[in-house]
N, C-alpha and C positions, 0 to 999 in steps of 0.2 A: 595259439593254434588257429587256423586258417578256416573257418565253418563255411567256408561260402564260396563260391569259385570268381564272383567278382562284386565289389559293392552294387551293381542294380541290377543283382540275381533275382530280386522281389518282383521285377518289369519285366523282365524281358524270360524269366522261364518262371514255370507252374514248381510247386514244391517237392512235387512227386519226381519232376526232373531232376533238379537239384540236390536230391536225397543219393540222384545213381553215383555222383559223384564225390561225394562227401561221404564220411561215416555218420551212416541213418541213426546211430542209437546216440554218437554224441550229438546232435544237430535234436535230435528230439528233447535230448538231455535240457540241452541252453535254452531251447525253446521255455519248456515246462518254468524252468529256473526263473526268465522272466512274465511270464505269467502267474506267479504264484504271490509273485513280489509287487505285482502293476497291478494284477486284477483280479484280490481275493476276494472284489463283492460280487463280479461278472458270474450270471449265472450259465454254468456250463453247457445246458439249452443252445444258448445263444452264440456262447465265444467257440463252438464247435459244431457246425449245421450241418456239414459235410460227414458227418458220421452217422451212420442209419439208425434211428430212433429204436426200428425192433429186435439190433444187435445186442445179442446177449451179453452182461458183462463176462463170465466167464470166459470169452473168447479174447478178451484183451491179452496181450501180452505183461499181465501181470505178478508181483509175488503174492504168497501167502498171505504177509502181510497185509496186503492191497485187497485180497477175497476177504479177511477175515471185516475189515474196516467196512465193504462193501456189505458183509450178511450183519452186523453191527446195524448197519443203516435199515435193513430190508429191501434195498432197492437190487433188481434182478437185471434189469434191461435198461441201454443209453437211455428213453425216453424217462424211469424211473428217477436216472440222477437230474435231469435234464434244469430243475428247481434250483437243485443243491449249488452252492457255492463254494470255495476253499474254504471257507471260515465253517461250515459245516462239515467239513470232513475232520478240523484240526478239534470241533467237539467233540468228536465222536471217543470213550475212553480207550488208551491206551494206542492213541494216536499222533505220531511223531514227523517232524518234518519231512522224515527222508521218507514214510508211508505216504506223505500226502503228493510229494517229487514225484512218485514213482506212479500214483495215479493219473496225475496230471500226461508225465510221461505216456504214459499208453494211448491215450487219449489223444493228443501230439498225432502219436504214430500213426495211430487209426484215423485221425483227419488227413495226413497227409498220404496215406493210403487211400484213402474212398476220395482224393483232390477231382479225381475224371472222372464223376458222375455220380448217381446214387446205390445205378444194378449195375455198372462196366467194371472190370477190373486192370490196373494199368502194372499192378505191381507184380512182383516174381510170384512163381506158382507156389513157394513152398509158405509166403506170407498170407497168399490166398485163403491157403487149409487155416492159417493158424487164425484167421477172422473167422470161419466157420465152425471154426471149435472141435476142438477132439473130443475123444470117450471122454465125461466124467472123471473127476479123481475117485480113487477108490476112499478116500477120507475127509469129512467137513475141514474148510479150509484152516479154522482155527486149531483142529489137530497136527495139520501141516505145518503151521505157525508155530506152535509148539515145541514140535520136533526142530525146525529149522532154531528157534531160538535156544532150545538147547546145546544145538552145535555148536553155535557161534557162543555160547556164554564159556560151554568144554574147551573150544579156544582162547578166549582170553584168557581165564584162567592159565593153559600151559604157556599162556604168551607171560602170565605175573608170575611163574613158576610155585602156582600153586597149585598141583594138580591134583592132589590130595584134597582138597580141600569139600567138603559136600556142597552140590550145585540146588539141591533145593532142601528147605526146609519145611515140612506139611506140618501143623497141628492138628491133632485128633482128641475130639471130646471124649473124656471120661466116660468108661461104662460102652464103649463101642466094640463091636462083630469083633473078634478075634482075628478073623479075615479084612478088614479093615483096617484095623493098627499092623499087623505085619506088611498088607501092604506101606500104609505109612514106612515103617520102617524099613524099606526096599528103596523107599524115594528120596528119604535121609540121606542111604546109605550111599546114593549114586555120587559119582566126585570125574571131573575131567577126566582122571586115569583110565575110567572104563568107557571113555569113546574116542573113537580112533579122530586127532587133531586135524579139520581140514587145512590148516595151512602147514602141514606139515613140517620138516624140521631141515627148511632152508638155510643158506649160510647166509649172513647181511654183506659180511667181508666180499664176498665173490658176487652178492647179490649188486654191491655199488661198483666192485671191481667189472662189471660185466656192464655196470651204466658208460666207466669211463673207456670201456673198448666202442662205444656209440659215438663220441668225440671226436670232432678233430683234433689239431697238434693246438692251434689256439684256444681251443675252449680251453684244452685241459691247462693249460698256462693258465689262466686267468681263472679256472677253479683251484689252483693250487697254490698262486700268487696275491690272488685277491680273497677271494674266500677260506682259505687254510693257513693263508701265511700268516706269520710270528716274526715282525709285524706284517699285515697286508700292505701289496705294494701299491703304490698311487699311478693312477691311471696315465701320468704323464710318464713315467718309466716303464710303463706296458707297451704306449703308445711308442715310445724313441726302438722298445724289441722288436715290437714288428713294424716300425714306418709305417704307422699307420696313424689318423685324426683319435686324439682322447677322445672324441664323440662314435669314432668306430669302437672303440676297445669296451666303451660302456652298452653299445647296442649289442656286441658281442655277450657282453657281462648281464645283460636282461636276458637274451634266449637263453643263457645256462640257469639263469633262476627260474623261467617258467620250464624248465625241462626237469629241473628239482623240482619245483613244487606238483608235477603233472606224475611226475614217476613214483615217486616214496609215498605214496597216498596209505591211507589204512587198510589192510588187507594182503599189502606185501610185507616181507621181513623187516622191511630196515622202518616201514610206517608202524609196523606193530610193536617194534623196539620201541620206536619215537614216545609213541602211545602210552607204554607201560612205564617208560620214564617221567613222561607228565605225571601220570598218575601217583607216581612216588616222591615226587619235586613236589610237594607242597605244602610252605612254599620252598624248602632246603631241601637238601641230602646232602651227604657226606660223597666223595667222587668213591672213596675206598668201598661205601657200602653198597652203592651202585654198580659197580665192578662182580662183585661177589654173587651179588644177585642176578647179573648177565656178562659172565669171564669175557664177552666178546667183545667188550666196550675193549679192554688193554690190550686189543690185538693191532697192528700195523697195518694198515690198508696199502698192499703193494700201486705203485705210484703214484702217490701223493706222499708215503710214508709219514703219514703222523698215525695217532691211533684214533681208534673208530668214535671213543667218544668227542674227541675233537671236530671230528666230520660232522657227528649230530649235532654238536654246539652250535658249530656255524653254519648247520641246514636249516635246525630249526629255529624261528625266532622267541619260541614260548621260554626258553631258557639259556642260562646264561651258565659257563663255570669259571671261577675264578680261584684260586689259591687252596684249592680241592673241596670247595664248593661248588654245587650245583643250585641255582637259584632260579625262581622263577617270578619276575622274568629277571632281573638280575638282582645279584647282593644287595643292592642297596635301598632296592625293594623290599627284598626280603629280611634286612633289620629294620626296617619302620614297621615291618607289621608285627614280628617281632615286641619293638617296641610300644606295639599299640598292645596285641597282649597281654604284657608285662602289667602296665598300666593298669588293665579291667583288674588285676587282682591285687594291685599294689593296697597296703596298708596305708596311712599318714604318715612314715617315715620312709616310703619306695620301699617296703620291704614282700615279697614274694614267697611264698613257698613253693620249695622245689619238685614238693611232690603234686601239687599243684598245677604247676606246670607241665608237669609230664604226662599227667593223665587228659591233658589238651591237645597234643601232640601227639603224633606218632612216629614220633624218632626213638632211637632205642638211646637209655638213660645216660649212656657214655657218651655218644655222639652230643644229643641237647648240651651237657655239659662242656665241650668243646667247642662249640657253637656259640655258645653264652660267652665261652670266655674269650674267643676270636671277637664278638661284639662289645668285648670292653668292659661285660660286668664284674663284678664281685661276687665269689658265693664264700656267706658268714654261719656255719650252725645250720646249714641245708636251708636258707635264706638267701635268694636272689637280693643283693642293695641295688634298688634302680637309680637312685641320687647317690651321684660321686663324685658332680661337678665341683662342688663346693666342700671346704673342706666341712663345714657345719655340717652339709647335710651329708657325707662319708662318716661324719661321726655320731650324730644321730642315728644313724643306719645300723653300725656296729654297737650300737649302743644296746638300740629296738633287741636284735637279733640276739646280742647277747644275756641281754634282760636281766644284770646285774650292773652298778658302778665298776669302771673299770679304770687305772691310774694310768695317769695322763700318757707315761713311756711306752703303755701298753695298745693304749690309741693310737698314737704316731707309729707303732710298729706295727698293726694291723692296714692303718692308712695309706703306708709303704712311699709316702710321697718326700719328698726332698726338702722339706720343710721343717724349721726349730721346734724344739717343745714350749719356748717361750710365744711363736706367733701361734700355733696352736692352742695356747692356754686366754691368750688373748680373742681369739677367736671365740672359744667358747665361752669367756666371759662377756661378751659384748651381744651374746647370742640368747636369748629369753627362753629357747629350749630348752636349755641347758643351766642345770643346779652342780655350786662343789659341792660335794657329800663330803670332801676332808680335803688336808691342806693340796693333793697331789691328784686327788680323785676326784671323777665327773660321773652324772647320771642324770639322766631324762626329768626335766620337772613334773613331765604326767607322773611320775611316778610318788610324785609328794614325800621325798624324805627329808630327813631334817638337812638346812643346808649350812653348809659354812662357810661364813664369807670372809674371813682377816679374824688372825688372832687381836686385833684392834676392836673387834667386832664383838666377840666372843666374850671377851675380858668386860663389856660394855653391857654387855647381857646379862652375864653372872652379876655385877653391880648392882643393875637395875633390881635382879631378882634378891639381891640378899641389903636390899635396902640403903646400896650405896657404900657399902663398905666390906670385906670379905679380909680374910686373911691369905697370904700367901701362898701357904702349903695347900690350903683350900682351895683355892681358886686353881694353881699347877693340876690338882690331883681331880677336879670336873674335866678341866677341858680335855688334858689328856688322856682320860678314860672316855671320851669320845672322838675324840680324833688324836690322827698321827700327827705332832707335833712335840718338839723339844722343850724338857721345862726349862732349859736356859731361855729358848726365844717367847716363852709366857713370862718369863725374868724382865726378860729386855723390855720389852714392851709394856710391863706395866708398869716401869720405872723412867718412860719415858713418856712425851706428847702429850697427850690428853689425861695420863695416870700420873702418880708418882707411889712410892712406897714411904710408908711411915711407921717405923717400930715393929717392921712384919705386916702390915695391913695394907692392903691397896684402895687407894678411894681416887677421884677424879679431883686432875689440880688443879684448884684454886685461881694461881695467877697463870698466865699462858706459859709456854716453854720459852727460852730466848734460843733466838734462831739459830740455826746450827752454822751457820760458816755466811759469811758477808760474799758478794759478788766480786768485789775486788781481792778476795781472799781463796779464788775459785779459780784449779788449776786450769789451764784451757780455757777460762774464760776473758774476754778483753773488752776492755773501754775505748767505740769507736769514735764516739762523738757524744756531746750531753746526751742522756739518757739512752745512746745506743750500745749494744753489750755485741758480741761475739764470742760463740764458744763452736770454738773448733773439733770437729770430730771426723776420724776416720772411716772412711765407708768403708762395711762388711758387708759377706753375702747376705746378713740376714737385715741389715739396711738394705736392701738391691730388692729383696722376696718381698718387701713390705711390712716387716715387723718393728714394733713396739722396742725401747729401749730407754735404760736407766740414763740421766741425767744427774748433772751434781744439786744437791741442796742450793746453791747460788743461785741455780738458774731457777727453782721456786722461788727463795727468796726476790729474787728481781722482777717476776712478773706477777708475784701478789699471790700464790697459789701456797696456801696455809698446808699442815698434815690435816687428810680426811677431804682433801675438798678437787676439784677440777678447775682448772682454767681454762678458757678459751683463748684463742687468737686468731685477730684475723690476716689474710693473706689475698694474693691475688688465685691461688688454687684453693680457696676454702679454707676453713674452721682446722686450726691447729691446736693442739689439744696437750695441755702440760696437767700430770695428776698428780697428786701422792696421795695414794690410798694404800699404799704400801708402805713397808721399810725404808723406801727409797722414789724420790721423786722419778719419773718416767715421760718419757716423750712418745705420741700418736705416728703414727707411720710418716716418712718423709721418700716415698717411693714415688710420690707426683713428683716432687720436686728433683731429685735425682735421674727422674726419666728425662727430664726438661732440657737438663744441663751434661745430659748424657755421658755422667759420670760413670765408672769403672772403680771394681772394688778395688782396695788401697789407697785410692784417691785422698786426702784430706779435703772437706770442704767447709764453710760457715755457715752455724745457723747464726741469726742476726735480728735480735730483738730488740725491734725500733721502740720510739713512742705511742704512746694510745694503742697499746697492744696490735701492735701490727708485729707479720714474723715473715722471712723468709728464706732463703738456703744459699748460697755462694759457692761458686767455687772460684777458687785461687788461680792466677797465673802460676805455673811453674816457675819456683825459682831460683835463679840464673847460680847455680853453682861455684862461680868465679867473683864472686860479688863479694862483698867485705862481709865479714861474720855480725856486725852490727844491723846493717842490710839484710840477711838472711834471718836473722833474727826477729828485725821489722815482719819480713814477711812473714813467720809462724803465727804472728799476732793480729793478722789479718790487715794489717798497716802497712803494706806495699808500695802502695800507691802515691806517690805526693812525697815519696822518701830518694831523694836523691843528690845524701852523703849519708858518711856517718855520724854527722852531727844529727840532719833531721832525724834519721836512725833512734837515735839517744831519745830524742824527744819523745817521739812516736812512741818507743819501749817503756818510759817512763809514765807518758798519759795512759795508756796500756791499761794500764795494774792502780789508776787511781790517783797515780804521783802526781805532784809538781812537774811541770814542762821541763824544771831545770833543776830539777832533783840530782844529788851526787852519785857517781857508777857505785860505788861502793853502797849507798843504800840500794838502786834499782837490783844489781845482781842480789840482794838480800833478801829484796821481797819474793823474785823468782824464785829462787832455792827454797824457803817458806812456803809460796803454791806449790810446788813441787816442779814445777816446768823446767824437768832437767834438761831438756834438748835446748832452751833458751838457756840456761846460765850456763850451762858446756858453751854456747857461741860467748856467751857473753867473759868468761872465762880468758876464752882464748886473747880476747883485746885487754883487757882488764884486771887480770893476775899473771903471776910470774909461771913462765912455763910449767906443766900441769904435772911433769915428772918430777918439776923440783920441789912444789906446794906438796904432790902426796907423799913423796919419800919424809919430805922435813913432816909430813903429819903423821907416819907410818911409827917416826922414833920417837913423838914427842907425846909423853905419857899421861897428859893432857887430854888428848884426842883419841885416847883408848877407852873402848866398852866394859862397862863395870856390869861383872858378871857374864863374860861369852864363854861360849861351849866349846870344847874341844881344841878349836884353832883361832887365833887373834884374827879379827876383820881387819883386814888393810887395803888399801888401795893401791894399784902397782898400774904401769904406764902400759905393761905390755896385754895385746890382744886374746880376746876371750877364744880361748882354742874349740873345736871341735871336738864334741863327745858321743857318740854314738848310745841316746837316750834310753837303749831296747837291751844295753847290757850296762848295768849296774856294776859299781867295781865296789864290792863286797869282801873282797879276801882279807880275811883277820888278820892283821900281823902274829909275833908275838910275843908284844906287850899288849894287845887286846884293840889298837886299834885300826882304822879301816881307810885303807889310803884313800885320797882326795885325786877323782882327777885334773891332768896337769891342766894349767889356764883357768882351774877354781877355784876358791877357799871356801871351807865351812861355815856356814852359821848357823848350824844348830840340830842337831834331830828332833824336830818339829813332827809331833803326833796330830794327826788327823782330825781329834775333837778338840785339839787346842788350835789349827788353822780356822775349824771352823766358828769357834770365838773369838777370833783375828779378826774373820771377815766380817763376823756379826759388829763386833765394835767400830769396825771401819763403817759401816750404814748406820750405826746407832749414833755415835760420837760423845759412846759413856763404855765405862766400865763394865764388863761381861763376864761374867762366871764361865770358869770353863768343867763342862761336865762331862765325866769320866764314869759313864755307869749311873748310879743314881749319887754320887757323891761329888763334891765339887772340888777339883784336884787343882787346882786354879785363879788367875785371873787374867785374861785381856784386858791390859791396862789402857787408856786411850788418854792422850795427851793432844792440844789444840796445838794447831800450824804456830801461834806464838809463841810457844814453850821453847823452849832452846835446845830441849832433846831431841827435839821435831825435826829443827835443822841441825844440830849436830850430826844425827844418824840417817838425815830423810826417813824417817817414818814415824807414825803418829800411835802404832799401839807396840807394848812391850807384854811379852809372853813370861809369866810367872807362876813356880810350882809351887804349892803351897808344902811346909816342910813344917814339924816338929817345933824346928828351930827358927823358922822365919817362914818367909816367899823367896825361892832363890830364880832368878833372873837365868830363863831361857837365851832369847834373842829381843832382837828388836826386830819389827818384820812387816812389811808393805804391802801395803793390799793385793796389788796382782801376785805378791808372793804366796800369800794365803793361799789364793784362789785356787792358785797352780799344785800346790802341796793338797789341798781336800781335791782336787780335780784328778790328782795321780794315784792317790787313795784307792777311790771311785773307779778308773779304771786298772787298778792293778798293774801300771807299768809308772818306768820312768818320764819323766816328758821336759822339754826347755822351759823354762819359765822367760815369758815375753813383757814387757814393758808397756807402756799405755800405748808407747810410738810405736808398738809389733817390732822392737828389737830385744834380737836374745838379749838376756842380763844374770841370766843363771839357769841352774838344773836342780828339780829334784830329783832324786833318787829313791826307787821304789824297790823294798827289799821285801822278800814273800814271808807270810807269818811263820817263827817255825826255823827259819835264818839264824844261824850263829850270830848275826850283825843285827839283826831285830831281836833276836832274844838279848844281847848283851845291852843293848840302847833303849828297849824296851819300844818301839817304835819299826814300823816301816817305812818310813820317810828320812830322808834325810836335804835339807835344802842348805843347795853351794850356790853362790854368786862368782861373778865372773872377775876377774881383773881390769877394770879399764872401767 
């Protein structure tokens, strides 16, 4: 706005001139404004001389406010202030900036009125009177003050649609006039409703609809393109609308924001909306609960057509809405404070209470909780979790909140993250928060309960405590009355490593255990050079997430890593880490290394255990499909390279596994079939025996190579392909002679009960003989036989399932470890599922028949596992 009719208005006219042609109240306005701000030590005496010292104050053009601040002071006449400075008016109590404006202001006025002299008068007649002073008010200025501030508080109020609400609160002492408390309670009783609103009940809609009939045809463009637009347009597509310079369209775009900021000031509709919305924005609101509280925000502002709270959004800069947030000043402010918050109440585990929090705030308790949860938190048990970065500290959290142990499935399902229960058990074992209270359960170590660390542990304990020696039944009947644990695997375990069993008594053995399988006896594993090994492994997603994973005993035995103890390795990514502290040797995360070589799940790749403990990860060329099955061969064994016939081939396969360079085909395919590396003696096969439908037909008739003792259907091998079976429907239908047809492209091996897989599986990690328990009784054995035995390679697999009977043990199956797996794994979930191979190729189905089934009642089992043909 334009206060001056030319920059050296100051020279060439008096101020009394300049005032004819300007407006006198805003020009005194700006005036005051920098005066208050350049010279609040200047004493008014001085910075105003031209005002006659024996003019009464009362005659200023002042408010209430201004007389009240002035009888405050005592001072009656200009020469009285004449001392005073700003800084003494802002002492005075109950005195605020815009009181101290607004004296400064009059004072302004009244200099630039008395500018021509001290007795002349230059200015209008009616400003004349109003220096000379009217009557007296009829009431001390602070009762004026009073009153006036009552009005203004009755309006705000109808502006926060409280109008209800009581505008003052008086307390009155005990024991007071009668007439006195009822007055009090007159003044209680007073509430905005009983005074009439001065800003009466304008519309904002028509109030800004009535700004933009002030416009021309380009503002309103550029108020409704630039400022309202979704998205706003960029000044160079304003500029090509009207041909006109991007430096026009933006001079354009500053008059329309000082003509907002000059118009919607506090005191009109759309500034007292503004106003009432700050006031509720802090720092959030809900857009829905903002609406409700003022219906006129979700009205349309005709031409501009967006709705009104949009227009406020983008007038005012105190706040921001985004995705039916109102934030102030924007969301992202508004969750850091939030977060800060959160914080002042958080416990040692980020844990919050909700009630807490909401007696901090004033958001209504629905909203807070939508809010929290748009910010990403978790609420456990009316506990905010503020750590959820991690899964430790997500589980920690849920921990804190739930304030009991809670089994491991129940954590990942509270967690909700995309992660195994194996990297999460590793997590919380590697984590000093964190104690097992039992084999599956976790809880907080603040909490001091007893912990459990491996039935290795336990069994070691009890020992200790009964003097080195315990009995069997004894020792089963401590632990599992302390924790959930199978007395088959307190069996295994104390008949193996570090225990043995002796006449029924458990003590610790003697001479060491001899190690469970040699490296050159270890499927997947290969000899790449003196003292260099390769074991091949297939990347899964839970290799990819960074979890932990079993390894063979070979590969402990080759890098020194005893049961009970850790190895190290070094690498160029850090410290690689082989354990067995379990059942089962284990390998440390290989997620560096597979980021590196920006593997993909399915992938096969090598890990590669040099000399002097060095380790690290390979992946393989693809390879070439069309290549001799000798070659392709090579490559499985990580020997690719340097292999080009199939003689070098031969060689490579042979140093492989241990052999002689020039070892005969008929022993190397021996040892393969022995590790079990069917996908290598299938190639090897194909060069090396007589086409593979004539070898299994001639083995299918020759009574030789028949299973002593199988179930239901003779295992044979047939050339033709594993058909499709749809795992989700069980083929169940009795015949009737009682039994249960097969489907086509499977054969039977056996109706395998659930607690006799999972003594399969046990003996496949233990590489001894397992009880299989049925209840509390032992119906049973998991037989286990070494890679050298000849049943091993007769049937490829290393344990035989047997029912103990009256008259013997009769002879279930014989049955492989991923078969186990898959059979307690269908169990487990109640359905049928394929049973997959180490290489992730089908090789058969279990079948999953519901308890209660003509077909499980008659077999006495819900499982039944088929293998495929081929």
């Amino acid at each position: 706005m334009d206060l001056t009719p030319s920059p050296d208005w100051w020279i060439t006219e008096s101020p009394a001139v300049t005032t004819m042609t300007v407006e006198h109240e805003d020009l005194c306005r700006h005036l005051a404004q920098l005066f208050v701000v350049r010279h609040s030590t200047a004493a008014f005496g001085q910075s105003f001389p031209t005002v006659p010292r024996h003019l009464p104050l009362s005659t200023l053009a002042t408010s209430s406010r201004v007389a009240t601040t002035f009888q405050r002071l005592q001072v009656r006449t200009v020469a009285d202030l004449g001392p005073l400075t700003v800084g003494d008016l802002y002492d005075v109590r109950g005195t605020g900036h815009n009181t101290v404006e607004d004296a400064v202001t009059a004072l302004v006025s009244a200099a630039i009125v008395r500018s021509g002299g001290q007795d002349e008068w230059d200015g209008p007649e009616d400003e004349r009177e109003a220096l000379r002073g009217a009557a007296p008010a009829s009431l001390p200025p602070a009762q004026l003050q009073l009153l006036e501030d009552l009005t203004q508080l009755a309006d705000w109020r109808h502006i926060r649609r409280r109008g209800d609400q009581s505008l003052l609160n008086v307390v009155i002492e005990d024991g007071a006039p009668e007439e006195i408390q009822e007055l009090a309670l007159r003044l209680n009783s007073l509430t905005a409703a009983d005074m009439v609103s001065a800003t009466g009940s304008s519309d904002p809609v028509l109030e800004f609809t009535a700004f933009l009939s002030e416009l021309d045809e380009r503002q309103v463009r550029i108020l409704c393109d630039r400022f309202l637009g979704r998205p706003p347009k960029k000044l160079a597509e304003l500029a090509g609308d009207f041909d006109v310079s991007r430096e026009r369209v933006r001079q354009i775009e500053s008059k329309v924001k000082d003509l907002l900021a000059g118009r919607f000031h506090f005191g009109t509709t759309i500034g007292n909306l503004l106003a009432s919305l700050r006031t509720e924005i802090q720092p959030i609101a809900a857009l829905d609960r903002l609406i409700t509280l003022h219906p006129d925000l979700a009205r349309d502002v005709p031409g501009v057509n967006v709705p009104l709270w949009l227009v406020l959004d983008r007038l005012d800069d105190y706040f921001e809405v985004t995705d039916g947030w109102a934030a102030a000043p924007d969301v992202a402010a508004a969750r850091e404070q939030t977060r800060t918050l959160l914080e002042d109440f958080a416990t040692d585990h980020g844990l919050v209470d909700l009630a807490t929090v909401a007696t901090a705030t004033s958001m209504p308790k629905t909203e807070l909780l939508a809010w929290l949860s748009w910010c990403g938190y978790t609420l456990h048990n009316n506990q905010i979790l503020t750590r959820t970065r991690s899964l430790g500290d997500h589980a920690a959290g849920l921990l804190a909140a739930t304030g009991e142990p809670l089994h491991i499935d129940e954590l990942q399902l509270q967690i909700g993250r995309d992660n195994s229960i194996r990297s999460l058990a590793n997590q919380l074992a590697d984590d000093e928060r964190f104690v097992r209270t039992d084999r599956s359960t976790w809880g907080l170590a603040s909490w001091q309960l007893e912990e459990y660390t491996s039935i290795r542990q336990q069994i070691g304990l009890e020992l200790a405590a009964a003097g080195g020696e315990v009995e069997i039944g004894r020792l089963v009947d401590s632990i599992t009355s302390r924790f959930d644990v199978s007395p088959s695997s307190i069996q295994a375990y104390a008949g193996n490593g570090d225990f043995e069993i002796v006449q029924g008594v458990v003590r610790r053995r003697e001479c060491p255990a001899a190690p469970r399988k040699a490296p050159s006896a270890t499927r997947r594993l290969f000899k790449y050079d003196d003292d260099w090994w390769k074991l091949r492994v297939t990347v899964t997603r839970d290799h990819l997430r960074g979890s932990g994973f079993p390894v063979p005993s070979g590969v402990a035995s080759l890098v020194g890593c005893a049961q009970g103890e850790v190895a190290e390795l070094e690498s160029d990514l850090g410290t690689q880490s082989i354990r067995w502290t379990g059942l089962q040797p284990s390998s440390g995360t290989i997620k560096r290394f597979l980021d590196r070589l920006e593997v993909r799940e399915g992938q096969n790749v090598f890990l590669e255990f040099a000399p002097y403990g060095r380790f690290d990860v390979s992946l393989p060329d693809p390879a070439d499909p069309e290549a001799h099955p000798l070659e392709r061969a090579a490559a499985l064994t990580g020997c690719a390279e340097g292999v080009g016939s199939p003689e070098d081939a031969q060689m490579a396969l042979a140093m492989a596994v241990d052999l002689p360079a020039h070892a005969k085909p008929r022993q190397i395919l021996s040892v393969y079939r022995q590790r079990g590396d069917d996908d290598i003696a299938s190639l090897l096969e194909e060069v090396w025996t007589r086409p593979r439908n004539q070898w299994i037909h001639q083995s299918s008739t020759d009574p030789s190579h028949a299973e002593a003792g199988r179930s239901e259907d003779d295992e044979v091998d047939a050339s033709d392909e594993i058909l499709t079976v749809d795992p989700a429907e069980p083929q169940d239908q009795v015949s009737d002679d009682g039994s249960v047809s097969v489907p086509a492209g499977y054969r039977s091996v056996g109706w395998v009960r659930p607690h006799e897989a999972e003594a399969a599986v046990l003996a496949y990690q233990l590489h001894s003989d397992v009880p299989m328990h049925d209840g509390d009784k032992i119906s049973g054995w998991a037989r286990y036989v070494d890679d050298s035995s000849g049943d091993a390679s007769k049937f490829r697999a290393n344990v035989m399932l047997a029912r103990a009977r009256s008259q013997g043990e009769r002879i279930v199956c014989w049955i492989r470890e991923h078969e186990a797996f898959s059979v307690v794994q269908a169990a487990a979930e109640r359905r049928s599922m394929s049973v997959r191979g180490p290489d992730g190729v089908t090789t058969g189905l279990v079948q999953y028949f519901p308890p209660g089934s003509e077909a499980a009642e008659r077999y006495r089992s819900t499982t039944r596992l088929l293998r495929g043909h081929g």
